[in-house]
PyMOL Python script that loads the backbone (N, CA, C, O; Angstrom):
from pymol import cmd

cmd.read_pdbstr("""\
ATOM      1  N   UNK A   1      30.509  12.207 -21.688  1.00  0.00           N
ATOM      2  CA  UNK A   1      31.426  11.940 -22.775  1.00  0.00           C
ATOM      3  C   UNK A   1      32.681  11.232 -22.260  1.00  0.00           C
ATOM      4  O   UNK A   1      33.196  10.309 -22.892  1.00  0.00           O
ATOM      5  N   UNK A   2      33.182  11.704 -21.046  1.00  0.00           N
ATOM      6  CA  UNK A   2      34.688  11.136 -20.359  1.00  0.00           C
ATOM      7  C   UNK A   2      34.427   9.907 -20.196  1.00  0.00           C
ATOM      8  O   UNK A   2      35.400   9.158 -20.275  1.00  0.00           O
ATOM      9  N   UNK A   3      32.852   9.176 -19.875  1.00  0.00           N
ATOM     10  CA  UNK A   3      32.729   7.872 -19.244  1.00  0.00           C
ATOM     11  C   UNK A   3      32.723   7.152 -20.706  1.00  0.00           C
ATOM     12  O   UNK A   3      33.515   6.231 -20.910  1.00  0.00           O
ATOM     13  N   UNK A   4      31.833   7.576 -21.707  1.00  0.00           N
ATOM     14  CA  UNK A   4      32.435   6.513 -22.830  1.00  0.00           C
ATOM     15  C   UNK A   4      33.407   6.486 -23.957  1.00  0.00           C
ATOM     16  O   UNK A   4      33.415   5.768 -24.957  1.00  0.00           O
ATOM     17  N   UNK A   5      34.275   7.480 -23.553  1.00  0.00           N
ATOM     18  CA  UNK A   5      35.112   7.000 -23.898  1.00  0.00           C
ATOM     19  C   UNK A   5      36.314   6.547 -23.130  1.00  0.00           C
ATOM     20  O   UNK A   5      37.299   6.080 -23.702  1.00  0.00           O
ATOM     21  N   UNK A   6      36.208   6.723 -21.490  1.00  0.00           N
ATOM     22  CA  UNK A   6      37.167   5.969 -20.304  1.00  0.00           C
ATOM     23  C   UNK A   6      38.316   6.807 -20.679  1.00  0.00           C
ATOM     24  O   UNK A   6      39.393   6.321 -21.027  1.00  0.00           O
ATOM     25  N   UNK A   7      38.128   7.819 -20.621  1.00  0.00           N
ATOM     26  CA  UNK A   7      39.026   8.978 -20.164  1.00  0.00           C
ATOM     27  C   UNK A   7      38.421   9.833 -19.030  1.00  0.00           C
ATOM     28  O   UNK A   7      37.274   9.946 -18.598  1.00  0.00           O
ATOM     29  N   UNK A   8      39.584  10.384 -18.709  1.00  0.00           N
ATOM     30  CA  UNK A   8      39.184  11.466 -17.155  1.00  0.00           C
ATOM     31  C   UNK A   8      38.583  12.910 -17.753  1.00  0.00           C
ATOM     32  O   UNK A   8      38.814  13.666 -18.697  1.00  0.00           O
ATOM     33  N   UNK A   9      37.663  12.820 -16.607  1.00  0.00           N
ATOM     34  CA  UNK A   9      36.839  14.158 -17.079  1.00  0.00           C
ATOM     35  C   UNK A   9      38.021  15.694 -17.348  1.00  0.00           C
ATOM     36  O   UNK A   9      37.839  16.649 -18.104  1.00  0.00           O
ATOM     37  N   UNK A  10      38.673  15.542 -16.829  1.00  0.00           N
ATOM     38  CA  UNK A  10      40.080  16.645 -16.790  1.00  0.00           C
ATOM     39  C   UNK A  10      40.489  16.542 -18.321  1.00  0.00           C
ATOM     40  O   UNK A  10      40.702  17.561 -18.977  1.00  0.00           O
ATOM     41  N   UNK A  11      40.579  15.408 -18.802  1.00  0.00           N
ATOM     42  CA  UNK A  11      41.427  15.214 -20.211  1.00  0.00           C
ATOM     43  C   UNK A  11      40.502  16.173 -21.058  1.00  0.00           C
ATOM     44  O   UNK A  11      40.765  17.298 -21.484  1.00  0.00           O
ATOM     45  N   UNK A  12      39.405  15.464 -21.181  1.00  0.00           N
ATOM     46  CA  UNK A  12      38.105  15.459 -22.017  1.00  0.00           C
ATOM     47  C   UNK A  12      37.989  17.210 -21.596  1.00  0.00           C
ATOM     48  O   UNK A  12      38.274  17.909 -22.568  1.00  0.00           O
ATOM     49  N   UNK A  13      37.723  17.792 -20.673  1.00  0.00           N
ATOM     50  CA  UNK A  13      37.787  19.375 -21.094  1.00  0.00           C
ATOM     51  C   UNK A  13      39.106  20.113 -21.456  1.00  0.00           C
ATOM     52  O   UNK A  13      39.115  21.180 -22.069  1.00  0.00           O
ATOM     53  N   UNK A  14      40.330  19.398 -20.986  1.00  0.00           N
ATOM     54  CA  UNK A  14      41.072  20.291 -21.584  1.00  0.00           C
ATOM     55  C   UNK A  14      41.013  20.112 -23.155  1.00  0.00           C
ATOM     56  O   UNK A  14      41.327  21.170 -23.699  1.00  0.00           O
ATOM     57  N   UNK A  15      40.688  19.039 -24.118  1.00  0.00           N
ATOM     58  CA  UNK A  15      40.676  18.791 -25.300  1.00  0.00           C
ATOM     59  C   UNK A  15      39.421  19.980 -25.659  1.00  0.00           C
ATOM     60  O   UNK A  15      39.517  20.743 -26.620  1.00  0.00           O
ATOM     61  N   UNK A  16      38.578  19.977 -24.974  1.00  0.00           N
ATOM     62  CA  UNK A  16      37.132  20.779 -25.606  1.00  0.00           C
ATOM     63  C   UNK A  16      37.461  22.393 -25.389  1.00  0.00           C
ATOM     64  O   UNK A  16      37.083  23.328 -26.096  1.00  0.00           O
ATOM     65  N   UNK A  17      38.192  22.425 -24.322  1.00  0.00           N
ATOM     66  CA  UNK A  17      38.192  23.798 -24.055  1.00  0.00           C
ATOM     67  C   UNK A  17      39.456  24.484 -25.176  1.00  0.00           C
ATOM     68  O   UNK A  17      39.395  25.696 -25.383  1.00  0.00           O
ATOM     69  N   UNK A  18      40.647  23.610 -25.913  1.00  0.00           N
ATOM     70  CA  UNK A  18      41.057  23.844 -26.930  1.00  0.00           C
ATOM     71  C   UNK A  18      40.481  24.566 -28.088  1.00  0.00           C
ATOM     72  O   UNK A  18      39.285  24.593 -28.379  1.00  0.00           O
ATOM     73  N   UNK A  19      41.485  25.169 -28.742  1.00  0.00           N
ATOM     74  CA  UNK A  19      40.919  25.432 -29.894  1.00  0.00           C
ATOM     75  C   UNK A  19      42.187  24.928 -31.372  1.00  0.00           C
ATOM     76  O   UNK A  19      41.853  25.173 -32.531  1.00  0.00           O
ATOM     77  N   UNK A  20      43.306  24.370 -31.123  1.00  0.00           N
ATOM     78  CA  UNK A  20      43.853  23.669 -31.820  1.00  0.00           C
ATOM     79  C   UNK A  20      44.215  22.309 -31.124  1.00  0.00           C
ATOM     80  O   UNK A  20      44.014  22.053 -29.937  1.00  0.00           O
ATOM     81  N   UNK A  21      44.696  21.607 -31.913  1.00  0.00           N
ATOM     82  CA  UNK A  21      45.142  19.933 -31.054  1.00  0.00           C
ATOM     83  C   UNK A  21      47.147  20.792 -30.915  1.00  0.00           C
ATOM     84  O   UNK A  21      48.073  20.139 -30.435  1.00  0.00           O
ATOM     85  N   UNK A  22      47.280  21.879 -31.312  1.00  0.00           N
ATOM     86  CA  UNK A  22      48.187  22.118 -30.848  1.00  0.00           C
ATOM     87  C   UNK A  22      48.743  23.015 -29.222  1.00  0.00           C
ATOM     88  O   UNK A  22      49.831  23.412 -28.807  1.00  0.00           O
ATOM     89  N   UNK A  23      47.717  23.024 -28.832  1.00  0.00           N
ATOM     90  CA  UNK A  23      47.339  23.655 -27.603  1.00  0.00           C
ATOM     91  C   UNK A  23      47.886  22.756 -26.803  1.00  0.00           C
ATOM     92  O   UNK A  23      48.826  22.871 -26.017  1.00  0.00           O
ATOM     93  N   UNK A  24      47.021  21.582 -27.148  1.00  0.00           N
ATOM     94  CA  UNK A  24      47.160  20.723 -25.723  1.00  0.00           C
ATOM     95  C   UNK A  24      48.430  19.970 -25.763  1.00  0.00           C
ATOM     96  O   UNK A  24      49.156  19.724 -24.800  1.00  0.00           O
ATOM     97  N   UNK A  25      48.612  19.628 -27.017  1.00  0.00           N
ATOM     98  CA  UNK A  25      50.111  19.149 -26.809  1.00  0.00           C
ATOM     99  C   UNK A  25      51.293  20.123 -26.758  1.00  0.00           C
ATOM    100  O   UNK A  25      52.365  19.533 -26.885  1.00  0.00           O
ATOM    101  N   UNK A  26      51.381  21.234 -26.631  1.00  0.00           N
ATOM    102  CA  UNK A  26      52.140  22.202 -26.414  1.00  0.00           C
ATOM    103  C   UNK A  26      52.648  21.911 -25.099  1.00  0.00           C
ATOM    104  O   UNK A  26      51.752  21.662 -24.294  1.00  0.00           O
ATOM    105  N   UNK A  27      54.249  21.853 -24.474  1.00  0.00           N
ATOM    106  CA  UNK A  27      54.902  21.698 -23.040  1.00  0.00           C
ATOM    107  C   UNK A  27      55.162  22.747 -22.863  1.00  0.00           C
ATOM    108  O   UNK A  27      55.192  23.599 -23.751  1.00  0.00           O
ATOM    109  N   UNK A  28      55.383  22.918 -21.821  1.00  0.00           N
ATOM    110  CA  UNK A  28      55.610  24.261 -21.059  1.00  0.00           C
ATOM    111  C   UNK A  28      57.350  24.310 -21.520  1.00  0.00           C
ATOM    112  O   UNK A  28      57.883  23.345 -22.067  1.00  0.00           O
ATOM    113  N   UNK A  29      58.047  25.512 -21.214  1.00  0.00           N
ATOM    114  CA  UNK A  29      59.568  25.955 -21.479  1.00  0.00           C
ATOM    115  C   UNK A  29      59.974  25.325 -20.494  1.00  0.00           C
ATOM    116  O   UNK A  29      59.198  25.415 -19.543  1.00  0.00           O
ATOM    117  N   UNK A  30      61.118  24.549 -20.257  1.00  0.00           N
ATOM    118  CA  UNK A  30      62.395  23.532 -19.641  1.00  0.00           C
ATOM    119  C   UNK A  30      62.564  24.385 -18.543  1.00  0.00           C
ATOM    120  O   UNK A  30      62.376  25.571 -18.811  1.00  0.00           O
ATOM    121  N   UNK A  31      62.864  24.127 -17.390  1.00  0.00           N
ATOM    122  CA  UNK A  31      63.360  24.891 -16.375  1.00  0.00           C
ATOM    123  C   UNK A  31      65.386  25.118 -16.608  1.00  0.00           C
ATOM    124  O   UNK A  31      66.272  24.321 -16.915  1.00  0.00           O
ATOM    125  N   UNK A  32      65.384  26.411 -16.314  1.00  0.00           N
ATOM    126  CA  UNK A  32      67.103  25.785 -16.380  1.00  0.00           C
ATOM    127  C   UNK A  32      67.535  25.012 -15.398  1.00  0.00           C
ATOM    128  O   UNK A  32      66.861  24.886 -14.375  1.00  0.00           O
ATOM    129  N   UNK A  33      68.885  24.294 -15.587  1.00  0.00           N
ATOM    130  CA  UNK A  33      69.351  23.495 -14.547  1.00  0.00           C
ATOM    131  C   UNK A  33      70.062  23.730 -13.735  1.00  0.00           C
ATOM    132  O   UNK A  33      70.158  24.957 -13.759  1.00  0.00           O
ATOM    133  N   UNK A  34      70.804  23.272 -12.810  1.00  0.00           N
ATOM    134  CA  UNK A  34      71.734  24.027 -11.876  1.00  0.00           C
ATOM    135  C   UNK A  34      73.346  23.413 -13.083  1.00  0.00           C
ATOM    136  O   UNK A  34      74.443  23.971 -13.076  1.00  0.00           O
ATOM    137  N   UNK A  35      72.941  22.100 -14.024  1.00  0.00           N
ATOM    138  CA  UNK A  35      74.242  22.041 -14.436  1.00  0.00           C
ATOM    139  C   UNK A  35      74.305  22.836 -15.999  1.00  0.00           C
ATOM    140  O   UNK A  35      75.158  22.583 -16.850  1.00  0.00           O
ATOM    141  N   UNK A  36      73.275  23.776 -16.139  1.00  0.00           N
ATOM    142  CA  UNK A  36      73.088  24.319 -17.511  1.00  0.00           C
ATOM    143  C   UNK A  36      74.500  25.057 -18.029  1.00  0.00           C
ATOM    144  O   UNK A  36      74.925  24.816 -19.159  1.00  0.00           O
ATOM    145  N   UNK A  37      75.229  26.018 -17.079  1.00  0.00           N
ATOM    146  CA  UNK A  37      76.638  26.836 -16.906  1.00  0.00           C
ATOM    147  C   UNK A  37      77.684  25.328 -17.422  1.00  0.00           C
ATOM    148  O   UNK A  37      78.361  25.475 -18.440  1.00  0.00           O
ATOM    149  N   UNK A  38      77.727  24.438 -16.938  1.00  0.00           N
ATOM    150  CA  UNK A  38      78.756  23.698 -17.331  1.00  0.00           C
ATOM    151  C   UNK A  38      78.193  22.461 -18.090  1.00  0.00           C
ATOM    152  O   UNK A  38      78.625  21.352 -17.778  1.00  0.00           O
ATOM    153  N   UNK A  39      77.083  22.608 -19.246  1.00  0.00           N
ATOM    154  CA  UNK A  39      76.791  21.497 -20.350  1.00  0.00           C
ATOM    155  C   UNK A  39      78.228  21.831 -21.315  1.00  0.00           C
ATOM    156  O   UNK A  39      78.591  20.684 -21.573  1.00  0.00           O
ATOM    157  N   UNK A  40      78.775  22.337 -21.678  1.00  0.00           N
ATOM    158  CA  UNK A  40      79.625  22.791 -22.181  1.00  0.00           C
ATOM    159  C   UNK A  40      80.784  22.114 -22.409  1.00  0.00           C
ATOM    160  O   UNK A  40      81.177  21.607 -23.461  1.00  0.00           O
ATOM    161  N   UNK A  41      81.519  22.160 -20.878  1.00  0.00           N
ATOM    162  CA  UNK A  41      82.276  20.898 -20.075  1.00  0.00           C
ATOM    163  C   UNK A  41      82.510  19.890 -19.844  1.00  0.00           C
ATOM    164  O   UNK A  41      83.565  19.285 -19.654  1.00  0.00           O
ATOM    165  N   UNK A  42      80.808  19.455 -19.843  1.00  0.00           N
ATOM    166  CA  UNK A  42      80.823  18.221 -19.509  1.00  0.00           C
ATOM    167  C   UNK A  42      80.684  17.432 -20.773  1.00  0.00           C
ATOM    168  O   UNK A  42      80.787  16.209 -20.679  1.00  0.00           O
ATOM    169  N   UNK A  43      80.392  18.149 -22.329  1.00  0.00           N
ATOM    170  CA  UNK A  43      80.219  17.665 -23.356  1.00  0.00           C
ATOM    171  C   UNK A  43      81.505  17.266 -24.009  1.00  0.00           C
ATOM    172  O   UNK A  43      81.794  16.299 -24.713  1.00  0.00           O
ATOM    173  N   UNK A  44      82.147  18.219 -23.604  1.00  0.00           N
ATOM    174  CA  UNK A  44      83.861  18.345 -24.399  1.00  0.00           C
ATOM    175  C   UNK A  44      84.188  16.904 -23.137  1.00  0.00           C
ATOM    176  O   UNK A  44      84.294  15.876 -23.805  1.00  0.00           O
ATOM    177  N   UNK A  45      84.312  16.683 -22.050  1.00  0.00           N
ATOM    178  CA  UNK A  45      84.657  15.667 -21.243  1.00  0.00           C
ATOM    179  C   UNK A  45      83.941  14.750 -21.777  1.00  0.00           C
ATOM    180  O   UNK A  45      84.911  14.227 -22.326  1.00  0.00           O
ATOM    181  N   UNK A  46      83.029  14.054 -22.117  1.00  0.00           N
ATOM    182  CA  UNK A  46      82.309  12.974 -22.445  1.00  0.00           C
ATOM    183  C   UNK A  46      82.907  12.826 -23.970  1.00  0.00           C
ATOM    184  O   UNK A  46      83.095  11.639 -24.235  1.00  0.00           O
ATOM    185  N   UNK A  47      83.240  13.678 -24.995  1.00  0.00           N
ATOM    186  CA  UNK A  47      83.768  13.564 -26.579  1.00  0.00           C
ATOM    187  C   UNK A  47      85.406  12.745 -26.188  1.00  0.00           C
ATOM    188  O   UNK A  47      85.931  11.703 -26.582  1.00  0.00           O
ATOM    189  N   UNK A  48      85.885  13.999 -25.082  1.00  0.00           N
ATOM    190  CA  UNK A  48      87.283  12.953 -24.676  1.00  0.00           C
ATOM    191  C   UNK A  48      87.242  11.623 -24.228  1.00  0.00           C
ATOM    192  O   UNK A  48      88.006  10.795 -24.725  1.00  0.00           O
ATOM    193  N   UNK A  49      86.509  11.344 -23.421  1.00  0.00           N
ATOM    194  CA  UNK A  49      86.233  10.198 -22.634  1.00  0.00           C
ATOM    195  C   UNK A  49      86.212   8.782 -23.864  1.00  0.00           C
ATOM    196  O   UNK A  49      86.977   7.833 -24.038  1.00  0.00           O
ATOM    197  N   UNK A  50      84.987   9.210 -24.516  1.00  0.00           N
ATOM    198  CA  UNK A  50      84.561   8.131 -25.521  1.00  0.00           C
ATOM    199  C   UNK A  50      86.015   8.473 -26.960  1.00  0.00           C
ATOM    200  O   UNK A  50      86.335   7.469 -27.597  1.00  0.00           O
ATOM    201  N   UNK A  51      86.497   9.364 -27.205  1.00  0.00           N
ATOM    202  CA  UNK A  51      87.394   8.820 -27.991  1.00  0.00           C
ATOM    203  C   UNK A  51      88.818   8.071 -27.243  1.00  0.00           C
ATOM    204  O   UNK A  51      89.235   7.028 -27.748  1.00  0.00           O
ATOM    205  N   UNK A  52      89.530   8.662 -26.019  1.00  0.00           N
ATOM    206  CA  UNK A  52      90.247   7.698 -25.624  1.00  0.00           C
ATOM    207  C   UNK A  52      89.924   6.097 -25.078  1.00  0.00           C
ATOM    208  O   UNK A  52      90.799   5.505 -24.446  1.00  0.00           O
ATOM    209  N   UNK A  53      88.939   5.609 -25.295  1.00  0.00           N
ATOM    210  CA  UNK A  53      88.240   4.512 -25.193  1.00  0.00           C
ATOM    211  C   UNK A  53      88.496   3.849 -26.305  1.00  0.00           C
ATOM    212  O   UNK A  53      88.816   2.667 -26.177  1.00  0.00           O
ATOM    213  N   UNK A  54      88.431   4.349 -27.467  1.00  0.00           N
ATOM    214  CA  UNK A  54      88.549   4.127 -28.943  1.00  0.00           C
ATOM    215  C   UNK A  54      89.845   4.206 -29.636  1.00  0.00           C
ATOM    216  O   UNK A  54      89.802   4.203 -30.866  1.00  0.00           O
ATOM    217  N   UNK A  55      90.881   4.269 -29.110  1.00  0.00           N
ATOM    218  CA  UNK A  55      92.049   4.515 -29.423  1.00  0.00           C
ATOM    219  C   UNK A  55      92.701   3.363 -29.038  1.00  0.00           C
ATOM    220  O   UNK A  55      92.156   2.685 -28.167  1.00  0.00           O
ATOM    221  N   UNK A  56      94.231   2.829 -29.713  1.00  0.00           N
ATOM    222  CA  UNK A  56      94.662   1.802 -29.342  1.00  0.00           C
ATOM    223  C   UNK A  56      95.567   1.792 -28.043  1.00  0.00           C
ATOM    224  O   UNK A  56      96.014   2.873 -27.660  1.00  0.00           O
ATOM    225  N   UNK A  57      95.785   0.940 -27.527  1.00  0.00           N
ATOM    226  CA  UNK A  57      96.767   0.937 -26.114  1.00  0.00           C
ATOM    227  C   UNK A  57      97.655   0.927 -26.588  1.00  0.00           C
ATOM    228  O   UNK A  57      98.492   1.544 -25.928  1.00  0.00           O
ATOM    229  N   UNK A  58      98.041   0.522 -27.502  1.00  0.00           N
ATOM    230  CA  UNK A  58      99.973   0.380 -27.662  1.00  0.00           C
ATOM    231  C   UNK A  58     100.572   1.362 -27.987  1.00  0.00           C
ATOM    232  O   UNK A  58     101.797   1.327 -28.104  1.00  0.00           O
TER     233      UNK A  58
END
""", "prot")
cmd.dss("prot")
cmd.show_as("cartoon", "prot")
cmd.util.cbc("prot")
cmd.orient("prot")
């Protein structure tokens, strides 16, 4: 079956060995990051950043 349709035999059973098409497209959970503690920070710094950019000089 993998050869006509020129997919890898790996694909082709994980699809069969499914039992929804939501299985296989399911990702695994995100690892945390080492900068996860300061997304926070760095969000409020990037909101400042881009509005004093946007502001007039004079």
């Amino acid at each position: 079956m993998a050869r006509e349709l020129g997919l890898d035999h790996r694909t082709v059973s994980k699809y069969t060995r499914a039992h929804t098409w939501q299985e296989v497209t399911r990702r695994p959970p995100r690892k945390p990051s080492a900068l996860d503690p300061c997304l926070d920070y760095l969000q409020q710094r990037q909101d400042e950043d881009s509005t004093a950019q946007h502001e007039d000089p004079a």
